[in-house]
C-alpha positions as CSV (number, residue, x, y, z in Angstrom):
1,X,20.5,-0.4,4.8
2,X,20.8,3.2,5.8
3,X,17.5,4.5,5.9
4,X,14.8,4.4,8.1
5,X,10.9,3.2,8.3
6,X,9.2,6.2,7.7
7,X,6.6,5.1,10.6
8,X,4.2,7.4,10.3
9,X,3.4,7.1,6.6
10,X,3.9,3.1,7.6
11,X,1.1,3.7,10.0
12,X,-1.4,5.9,8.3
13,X,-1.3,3.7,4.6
14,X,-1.7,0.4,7.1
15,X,-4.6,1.6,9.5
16,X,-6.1,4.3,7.7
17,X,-5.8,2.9,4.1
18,X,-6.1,-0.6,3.9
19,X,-8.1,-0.3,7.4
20,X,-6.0,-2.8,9.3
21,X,-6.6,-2.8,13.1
22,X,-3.1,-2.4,15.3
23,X,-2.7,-6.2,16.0
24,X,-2.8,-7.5,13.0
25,X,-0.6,-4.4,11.6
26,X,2.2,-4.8,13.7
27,X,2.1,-8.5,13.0
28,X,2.9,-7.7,9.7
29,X,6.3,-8.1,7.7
30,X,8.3,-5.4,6.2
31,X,7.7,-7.0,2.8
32,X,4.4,-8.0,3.8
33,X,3.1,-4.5,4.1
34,X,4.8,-3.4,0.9
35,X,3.3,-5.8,-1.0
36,X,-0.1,-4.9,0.1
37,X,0.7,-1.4,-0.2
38,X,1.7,-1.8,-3.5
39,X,5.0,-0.2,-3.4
40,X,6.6,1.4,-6.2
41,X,9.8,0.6,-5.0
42,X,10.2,-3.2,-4.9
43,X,13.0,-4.5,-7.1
44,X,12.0,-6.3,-10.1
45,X,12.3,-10.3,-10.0
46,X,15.6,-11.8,-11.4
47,X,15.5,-13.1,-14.8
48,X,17.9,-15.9,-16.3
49,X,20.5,-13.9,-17.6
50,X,21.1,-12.3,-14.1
51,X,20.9,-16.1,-12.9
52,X,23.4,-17.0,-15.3
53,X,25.6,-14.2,-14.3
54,X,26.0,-15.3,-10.7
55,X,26.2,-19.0,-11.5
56,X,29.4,-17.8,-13.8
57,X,30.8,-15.5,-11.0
58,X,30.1,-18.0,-8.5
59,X,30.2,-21.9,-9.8
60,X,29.6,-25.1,-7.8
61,X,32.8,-26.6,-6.9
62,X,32.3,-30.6,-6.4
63,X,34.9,-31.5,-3.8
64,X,35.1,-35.3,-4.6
65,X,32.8,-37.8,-6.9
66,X,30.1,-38.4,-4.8
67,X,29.2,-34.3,-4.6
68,X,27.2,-34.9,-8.3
C-alpha cells in the first residue's frame, strides 16, 4: 500500500463526526474506523465463485493418508 492516512480528515470524521473523545479514537483500528465511518471504499465480500477460483489456483495437496 502506497498511500497514506489522510489524518486530518481521519481526525475530524472521528472526533467531530461521530463525537469520539481522543482515547478511545486512537484506540481504534484502521478497519474499525472505516466501518463506523461508513466508507465508500471497502471492497465487497468474496462470493463462492471467487472462493472457487482460489481453491482451483491453489488446491490442498495431502502429503500422505493421514492428511484427510
Amino acid at each position: 500500500m502506497s498511500e497514506g492516512f489522510d489524518w486530518p480528515a481521519l481526525m475530524r470524521g472521528g472526533l467531530h463526526g461521530l463525537g469520539l473523545t481522543p482515547d478511545v479514537f486512537w484506540s481504534l483500528t484502521p478497519a474499525e474506523l472505516r466501518l463506523m465511518l461508513g466508507s465508500e471504499t471497502s471492497k465487497a465480500p468474496m462470493l463462492s465463485a471467487g472462493l472457487e477460483a482460489l481453491m482451483a489456483a491453489y488446491p490442498d495437496i495431502k502429503k500422505d493418508k493421514n492428511d484427510e
